[in-house]
C-alpha positions, 0 to 999 in steps of 0.5 A: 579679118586678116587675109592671108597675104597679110598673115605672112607678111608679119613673118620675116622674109627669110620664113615666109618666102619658103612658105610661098608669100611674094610681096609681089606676084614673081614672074614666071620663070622660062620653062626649061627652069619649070622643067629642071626644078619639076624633074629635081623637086619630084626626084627628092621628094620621093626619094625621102618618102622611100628612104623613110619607109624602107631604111626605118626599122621602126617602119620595116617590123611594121611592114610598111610598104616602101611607098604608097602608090598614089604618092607618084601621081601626088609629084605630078601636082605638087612638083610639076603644076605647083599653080593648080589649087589641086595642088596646094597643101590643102589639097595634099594633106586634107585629100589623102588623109581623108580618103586613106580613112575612107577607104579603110573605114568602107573596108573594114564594114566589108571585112564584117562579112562572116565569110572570109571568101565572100569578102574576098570577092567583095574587095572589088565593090569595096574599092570602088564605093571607097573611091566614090565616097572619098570624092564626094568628102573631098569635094565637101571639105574641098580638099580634091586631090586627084591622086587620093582617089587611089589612096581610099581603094588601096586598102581594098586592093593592096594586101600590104596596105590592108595589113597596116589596118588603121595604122595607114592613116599616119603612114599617109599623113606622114607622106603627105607632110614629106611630100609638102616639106619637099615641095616647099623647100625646092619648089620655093628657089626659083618658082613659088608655092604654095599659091594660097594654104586655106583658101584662094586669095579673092580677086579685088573688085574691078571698080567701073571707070567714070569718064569726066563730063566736060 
């Protein structure tokens, strides 16, 4: 079976160093670069999600918000602990998609309701079973993403995102992907990312050493 690491290096260099493959593990950059290119790499990733949504007409006559909250919380990961299997492609794009259909699936079961008030003031448990629920298919598919906790209740509290009904699911995966071309652009000049796509790299066994008889 073909590792990962073997995978991308069939690549030419020029491609598979923006796609985090390092011949060899870099060493870390000083913190104050980590610090620099953590502020740059979040200021414009969520600059181009915004720009998208609130400058396309095609996204403005469908009443998309400007941004999906849980995206912030996303730059934490996938720009500022760029190391953490939180934050991997796996994670950004499995955890929010997974949880944004979650959550409007719980959502709309409740919308069922035949009154509308009762509903209304039933949202409160449909968030929260939503969140519950989407931790435990991110925890299946292993996919945890933190900040997709807040993706599957949004459309049980955000009026604006209930309203985009099952057309959040793009929304979300379109972030997603914008919020990972970012990452993989800027987080890949001075630093390294992603660590692993699918699944972590094994660690090689550790052969106990034999001392030689005399």
């Amino acid at each position: 079976m073909i590792s990962g690491k073997e995978f991308w290096a069939r690549f030419p260099r020029s491609i598979s160093h923006w796609l985090g493959y390092r011949e060899n593990a870099p060493k870390p950059p000083p913190k104050y670069l980590i610090h620099v290119w953590s502020f740059i790499a979040a200021f414009c990733g969520l600059c181009v999600v915004q720009v998208i949504f609130k400058y396309s007409s095609y996204f403005i006559e469908r009443g998309v918000p400007g941004i999906i909250a849980s995206y912030g919380a996303s730059a934490v990961l996938v720009y500022g602990a760029i190391e953490s299997p939180l934050a991997q492609p796996r994670a950004l794009l499995g955890g929010h998609f997974l949880s944004a259909l979650v959550g409007i699936c719980i959502t709309k079961l409740f919308s069922l309701m035949p009154d509308e008030e009762m509903f209304n003031s039933l949202r409160w448990i449909a968030a929260s079973l939503s969140s519950a629920v989407a931790i435990v298919v991110m925890q299946i598919t292993e996919t945890t993403h933190p900040p997709a906790g807040a993706t599957a209740l949004l459309p049980a509290v955000d009026e604006a995102v209930w309203a985009l009904s099952w057309y959040y699911l793009p929304v979300v995966l379109l972030s997603s992907t914008m919020i990972l071309i970012v990452a993989l652009i800027l987080n890949n000049i001075q630093r390294r990312y992603p660590i692993f796509w699918i699944s972590p790299p094994t660690a090689k066994p550790v052969l106990p050493q034999t001392s030689n008889s005399a």
